[in-house]
Backbone as XML, in Angstrom:
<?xml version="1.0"?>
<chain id="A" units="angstrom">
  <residue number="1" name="UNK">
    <atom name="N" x="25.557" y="-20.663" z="14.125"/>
    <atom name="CA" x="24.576" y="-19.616" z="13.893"/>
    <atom name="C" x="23.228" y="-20.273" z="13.647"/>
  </residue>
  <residue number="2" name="UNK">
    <atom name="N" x="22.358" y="-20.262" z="14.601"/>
    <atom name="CA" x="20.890" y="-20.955" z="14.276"/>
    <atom name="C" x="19.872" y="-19.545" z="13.909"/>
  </residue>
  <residue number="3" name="UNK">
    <atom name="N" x="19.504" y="-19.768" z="12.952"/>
    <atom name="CA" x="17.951" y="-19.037" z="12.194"/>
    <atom name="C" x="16.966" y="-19.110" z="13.225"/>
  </residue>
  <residue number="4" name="UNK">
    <atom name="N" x="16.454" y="-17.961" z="13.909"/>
    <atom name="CA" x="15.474" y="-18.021" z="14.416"/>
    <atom name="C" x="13.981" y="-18.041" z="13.043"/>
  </residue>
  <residue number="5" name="UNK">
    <atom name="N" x="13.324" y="-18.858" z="13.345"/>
    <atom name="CA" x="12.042" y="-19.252" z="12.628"/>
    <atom name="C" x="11.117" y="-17.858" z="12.701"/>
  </residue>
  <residue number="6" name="UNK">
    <atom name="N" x="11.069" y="-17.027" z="13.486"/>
    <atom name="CA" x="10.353" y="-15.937" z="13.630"/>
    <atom name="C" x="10.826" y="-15.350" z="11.989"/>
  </residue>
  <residue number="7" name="UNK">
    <atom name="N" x="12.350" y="-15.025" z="11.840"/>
    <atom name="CA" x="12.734" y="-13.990" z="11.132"/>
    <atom name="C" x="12.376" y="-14.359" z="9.300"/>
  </residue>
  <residue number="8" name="UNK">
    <atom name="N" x="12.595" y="-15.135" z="8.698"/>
    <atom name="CA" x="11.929" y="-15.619" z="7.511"/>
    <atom name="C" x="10.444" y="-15.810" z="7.820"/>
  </residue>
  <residue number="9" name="UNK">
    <atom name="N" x="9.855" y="-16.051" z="8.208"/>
    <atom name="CA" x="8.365" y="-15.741" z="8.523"/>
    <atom name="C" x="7.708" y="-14.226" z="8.540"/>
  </residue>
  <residue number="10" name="UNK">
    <atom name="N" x="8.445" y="-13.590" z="9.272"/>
    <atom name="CA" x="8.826" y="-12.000" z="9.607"/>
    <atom name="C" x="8.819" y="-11.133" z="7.983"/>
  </residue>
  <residue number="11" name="UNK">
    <atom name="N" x="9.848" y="-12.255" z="7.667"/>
    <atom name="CA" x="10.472" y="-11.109" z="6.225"/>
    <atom name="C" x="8.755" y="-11.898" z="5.241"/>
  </residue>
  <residue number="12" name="UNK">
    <atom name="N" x="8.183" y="-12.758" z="5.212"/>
    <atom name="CA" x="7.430" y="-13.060" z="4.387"/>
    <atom name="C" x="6.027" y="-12.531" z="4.788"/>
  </residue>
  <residue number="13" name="UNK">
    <atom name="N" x="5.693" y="-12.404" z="5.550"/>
    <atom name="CA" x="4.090" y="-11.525" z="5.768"/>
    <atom name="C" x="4.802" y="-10.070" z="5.678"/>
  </residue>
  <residue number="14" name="UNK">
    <atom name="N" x="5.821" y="-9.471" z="6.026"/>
    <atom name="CA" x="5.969" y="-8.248" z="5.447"/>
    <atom name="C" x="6.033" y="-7.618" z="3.869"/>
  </residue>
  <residue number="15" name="UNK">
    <atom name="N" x="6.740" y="-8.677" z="3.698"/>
    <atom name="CA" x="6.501" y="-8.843" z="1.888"/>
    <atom name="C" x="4.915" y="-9.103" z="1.209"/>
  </residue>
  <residue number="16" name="UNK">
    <atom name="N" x="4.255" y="-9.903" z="1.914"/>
    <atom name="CA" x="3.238" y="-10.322" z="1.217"/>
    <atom name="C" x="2.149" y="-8.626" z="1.840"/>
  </residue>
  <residue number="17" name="UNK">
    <atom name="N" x="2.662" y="-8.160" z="2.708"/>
    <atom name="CA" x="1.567" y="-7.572" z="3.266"/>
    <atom name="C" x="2.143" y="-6.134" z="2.785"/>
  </residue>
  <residue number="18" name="UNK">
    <atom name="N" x="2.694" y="-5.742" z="1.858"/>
    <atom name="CA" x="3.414" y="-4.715" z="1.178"/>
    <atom name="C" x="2.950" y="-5.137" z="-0.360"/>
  </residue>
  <residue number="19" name="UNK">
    <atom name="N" x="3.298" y="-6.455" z="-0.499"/>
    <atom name="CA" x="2.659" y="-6.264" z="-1.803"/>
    <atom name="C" x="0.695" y="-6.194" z="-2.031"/>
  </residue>
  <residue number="20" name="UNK">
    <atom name="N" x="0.049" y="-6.947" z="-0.701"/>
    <atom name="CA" x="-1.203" y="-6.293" z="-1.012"/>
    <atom name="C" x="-1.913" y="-5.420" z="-0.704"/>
  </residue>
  <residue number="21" name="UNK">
    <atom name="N" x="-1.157" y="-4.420" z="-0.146"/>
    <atom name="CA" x="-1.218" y="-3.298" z="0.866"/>
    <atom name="C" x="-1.532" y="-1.889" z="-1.048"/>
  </residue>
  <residue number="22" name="UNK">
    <atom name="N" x="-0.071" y="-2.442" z="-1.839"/>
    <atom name="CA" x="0.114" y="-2.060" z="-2.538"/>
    <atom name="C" x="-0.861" y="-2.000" z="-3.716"/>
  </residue>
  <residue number="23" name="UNK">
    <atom name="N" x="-1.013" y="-3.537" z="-3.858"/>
    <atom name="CA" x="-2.274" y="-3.496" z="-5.058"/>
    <atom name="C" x="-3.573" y="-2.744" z="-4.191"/>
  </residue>
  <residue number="24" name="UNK">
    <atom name="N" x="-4.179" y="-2.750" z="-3.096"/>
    <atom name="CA" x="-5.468" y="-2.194" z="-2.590"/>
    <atom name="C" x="-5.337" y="-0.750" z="-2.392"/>
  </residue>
  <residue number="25" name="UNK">
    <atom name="N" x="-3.948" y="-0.142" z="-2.468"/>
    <atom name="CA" x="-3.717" y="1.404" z="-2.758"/>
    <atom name="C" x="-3.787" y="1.373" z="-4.212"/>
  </residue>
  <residue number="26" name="UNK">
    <atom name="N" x="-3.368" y="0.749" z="-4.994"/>
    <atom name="CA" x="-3.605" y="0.836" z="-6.860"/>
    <atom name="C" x="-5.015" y="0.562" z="-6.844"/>
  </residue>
  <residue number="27" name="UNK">
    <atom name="N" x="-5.752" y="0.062" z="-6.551"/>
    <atom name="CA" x="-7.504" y="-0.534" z="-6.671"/>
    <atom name="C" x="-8.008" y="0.664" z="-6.106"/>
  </residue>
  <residue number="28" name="UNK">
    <atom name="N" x="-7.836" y="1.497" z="-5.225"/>
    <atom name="CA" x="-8.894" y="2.523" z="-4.631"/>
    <atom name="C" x="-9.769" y="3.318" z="-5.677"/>
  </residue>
  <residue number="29" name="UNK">
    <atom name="N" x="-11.414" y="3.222" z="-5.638"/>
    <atom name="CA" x="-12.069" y="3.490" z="-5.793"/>
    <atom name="C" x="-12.836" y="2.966" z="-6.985"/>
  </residue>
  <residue number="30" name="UNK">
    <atom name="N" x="-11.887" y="1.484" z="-6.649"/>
    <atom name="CA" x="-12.823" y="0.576" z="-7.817"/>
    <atom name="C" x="-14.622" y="-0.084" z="-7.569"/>
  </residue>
  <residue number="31" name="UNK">
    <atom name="N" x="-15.672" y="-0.369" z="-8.553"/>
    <atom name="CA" x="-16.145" y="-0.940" z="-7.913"/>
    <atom name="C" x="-16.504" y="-2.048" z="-7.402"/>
  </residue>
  <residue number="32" name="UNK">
    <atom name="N" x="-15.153" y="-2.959" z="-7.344"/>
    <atom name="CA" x="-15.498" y="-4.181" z="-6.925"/>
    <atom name="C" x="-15.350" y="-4.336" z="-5.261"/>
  </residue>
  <residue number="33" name="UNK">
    <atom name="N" x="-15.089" y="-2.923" z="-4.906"/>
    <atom name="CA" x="-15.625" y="-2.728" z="-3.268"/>
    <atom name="C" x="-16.900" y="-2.818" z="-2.497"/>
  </residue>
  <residue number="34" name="UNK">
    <atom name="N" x="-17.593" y="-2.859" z="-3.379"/>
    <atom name="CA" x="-18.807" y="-2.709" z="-3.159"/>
    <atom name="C" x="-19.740" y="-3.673" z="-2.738"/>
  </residue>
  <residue number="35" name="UNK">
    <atom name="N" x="-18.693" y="-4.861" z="-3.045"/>
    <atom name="CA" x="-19.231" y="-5.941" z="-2.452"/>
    <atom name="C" x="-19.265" y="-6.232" z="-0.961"/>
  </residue>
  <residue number="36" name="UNK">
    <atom name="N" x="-17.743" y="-5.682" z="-0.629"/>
    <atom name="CA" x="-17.607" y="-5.851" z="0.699"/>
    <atom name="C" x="-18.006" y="-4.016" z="1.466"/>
  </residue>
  <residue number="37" name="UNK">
    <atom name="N" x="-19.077" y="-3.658" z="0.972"/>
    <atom name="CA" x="-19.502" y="-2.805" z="1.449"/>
    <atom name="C" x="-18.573" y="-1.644" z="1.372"/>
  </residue>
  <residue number="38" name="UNK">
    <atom name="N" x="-17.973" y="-1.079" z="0.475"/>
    <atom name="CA" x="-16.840" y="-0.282" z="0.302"/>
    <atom name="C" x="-15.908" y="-0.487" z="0.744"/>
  </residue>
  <residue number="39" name="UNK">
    <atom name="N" x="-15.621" y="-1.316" z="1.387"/>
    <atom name="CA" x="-14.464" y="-1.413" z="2.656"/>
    <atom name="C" x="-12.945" y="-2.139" z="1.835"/>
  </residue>
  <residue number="40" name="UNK">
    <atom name="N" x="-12.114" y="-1.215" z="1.693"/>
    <atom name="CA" x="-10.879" y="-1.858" z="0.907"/>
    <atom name="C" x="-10.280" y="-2.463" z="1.529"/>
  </residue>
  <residue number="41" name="UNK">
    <atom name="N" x="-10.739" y="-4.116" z="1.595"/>
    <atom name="CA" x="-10.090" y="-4.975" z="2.609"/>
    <atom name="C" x="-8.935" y="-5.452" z="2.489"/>
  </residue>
  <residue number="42" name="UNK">
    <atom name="N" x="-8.310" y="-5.037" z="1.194"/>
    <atom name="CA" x="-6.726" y="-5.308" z="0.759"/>
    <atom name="C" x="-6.171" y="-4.393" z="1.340"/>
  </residue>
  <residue number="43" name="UNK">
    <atom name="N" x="-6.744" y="-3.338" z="1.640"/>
    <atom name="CA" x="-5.680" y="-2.391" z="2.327"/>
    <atom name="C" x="-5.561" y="-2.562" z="3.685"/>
  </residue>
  <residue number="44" name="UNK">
    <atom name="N" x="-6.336" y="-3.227" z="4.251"/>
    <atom name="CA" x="-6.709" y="-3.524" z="5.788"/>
    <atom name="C" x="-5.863" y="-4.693" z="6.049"/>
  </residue>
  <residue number="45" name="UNK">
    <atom name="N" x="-5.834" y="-5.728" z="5.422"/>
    <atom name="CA" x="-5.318" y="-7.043" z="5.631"/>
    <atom name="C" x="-3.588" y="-6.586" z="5.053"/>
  </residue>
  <residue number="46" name="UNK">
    <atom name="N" x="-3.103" y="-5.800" z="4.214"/>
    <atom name="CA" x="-2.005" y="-5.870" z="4.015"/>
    <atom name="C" x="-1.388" y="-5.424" z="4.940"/>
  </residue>
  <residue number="47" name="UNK">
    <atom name="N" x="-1.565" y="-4.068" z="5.681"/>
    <atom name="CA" x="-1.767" y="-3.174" z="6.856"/>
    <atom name="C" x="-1.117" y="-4.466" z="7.826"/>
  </residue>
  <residue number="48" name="UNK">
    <atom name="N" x="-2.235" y="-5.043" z="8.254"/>
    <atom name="CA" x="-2.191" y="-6.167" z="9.462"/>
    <atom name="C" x="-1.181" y="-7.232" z="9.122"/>
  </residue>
  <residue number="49" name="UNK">
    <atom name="N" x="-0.964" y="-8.068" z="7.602"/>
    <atom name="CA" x="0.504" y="-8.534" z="7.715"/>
    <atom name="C" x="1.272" y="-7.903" z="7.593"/>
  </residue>
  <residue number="50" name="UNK">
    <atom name="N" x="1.831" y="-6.845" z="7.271"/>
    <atom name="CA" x="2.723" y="-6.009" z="7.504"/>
    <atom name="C" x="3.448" y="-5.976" z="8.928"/>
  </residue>
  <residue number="51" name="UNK">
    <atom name="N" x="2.201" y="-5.663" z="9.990"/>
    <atom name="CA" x="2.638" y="-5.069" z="11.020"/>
    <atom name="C" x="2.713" y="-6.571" z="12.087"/>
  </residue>
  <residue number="52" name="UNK">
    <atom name="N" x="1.794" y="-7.606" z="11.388"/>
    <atom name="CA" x="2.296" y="-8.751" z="12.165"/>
    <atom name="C" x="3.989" y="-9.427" z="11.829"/>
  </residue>
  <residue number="53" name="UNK">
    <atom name="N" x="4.162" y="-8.942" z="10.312"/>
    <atom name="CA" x="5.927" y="-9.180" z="10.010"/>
    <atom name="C" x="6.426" y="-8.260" z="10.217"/>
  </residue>
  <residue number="54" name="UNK">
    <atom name="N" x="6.340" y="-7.281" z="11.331"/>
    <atom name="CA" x="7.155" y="-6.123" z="11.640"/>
    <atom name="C" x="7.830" y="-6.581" z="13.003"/>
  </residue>
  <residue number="55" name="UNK">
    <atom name="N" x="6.182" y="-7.510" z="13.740"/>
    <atom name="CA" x="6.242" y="-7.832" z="15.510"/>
    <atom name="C" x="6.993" y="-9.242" z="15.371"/>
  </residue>
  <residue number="56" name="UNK">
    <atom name="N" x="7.181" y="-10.021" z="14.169"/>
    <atom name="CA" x="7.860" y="-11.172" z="14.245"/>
    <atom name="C" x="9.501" y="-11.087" z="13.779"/>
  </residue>
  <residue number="57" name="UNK">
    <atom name="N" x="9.703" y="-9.756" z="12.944"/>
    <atom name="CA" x="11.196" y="-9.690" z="12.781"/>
    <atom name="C" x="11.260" y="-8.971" z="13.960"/>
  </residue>
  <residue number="58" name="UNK">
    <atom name="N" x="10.913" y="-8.226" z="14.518"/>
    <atom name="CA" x="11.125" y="-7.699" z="15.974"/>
    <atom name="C" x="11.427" y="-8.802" z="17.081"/>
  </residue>
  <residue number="59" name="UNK">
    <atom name="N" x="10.576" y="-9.570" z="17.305"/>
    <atom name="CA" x="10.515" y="-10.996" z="17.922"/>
    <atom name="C" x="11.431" y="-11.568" z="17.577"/>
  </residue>
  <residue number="60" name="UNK">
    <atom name="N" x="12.120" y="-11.787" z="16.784"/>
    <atom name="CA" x="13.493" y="-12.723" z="16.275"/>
    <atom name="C" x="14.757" y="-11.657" z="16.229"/>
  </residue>
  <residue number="61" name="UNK">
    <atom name="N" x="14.454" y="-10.719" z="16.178"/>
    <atom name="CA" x="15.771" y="-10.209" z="16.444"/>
    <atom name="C" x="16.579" y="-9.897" z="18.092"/>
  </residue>
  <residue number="62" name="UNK">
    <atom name="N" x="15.318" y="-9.870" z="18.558"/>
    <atom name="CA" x="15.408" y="-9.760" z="20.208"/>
    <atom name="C" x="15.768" y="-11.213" z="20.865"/>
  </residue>
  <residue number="63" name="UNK">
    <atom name="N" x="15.461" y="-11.849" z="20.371"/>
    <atom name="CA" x="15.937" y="-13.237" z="20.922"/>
    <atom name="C" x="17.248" y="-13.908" z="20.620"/>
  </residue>
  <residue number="64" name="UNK">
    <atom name="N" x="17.602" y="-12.935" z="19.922"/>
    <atom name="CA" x="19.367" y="-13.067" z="19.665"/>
    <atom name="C" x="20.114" y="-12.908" z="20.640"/>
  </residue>
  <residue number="65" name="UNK">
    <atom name="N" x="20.870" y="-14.029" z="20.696"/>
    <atom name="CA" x="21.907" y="-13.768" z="21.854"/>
    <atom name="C" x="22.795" y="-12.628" z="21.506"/>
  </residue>
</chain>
């Protein structure tokens, strides 16, 4: 049984991108947005690892024989 490298990679930007997905939904409407021009970039970037560890456990599960 070999570990495809995609799938622990997969499970860890989904995790990381859930947990800061999470804190930038707890932060909304703080003002330390304001720096980055309102823009809740924790919610944006968690969003995007999320969905990049969604396309890499996807990617490793498909390559299973």
């Amino acid at each position: 049984m070999a570990l495809d490298i995609r799938t622990p990679i997969g499970f860890l930007f989904a995790i990381l991108g859930v947990l800061l997905l999470g804190y930038g939904l707890a932060t909304l409407g703080s003002s330390s947005y304001e720096k980055s021009l309102g823009i809740n970039v924790n919610v944006w970037w968690g969003a995007v690892l999320f969905v990049f560890g969604g396309v890499m456990l996807w990617l490793g599960r498909r390559g299973r024989p």
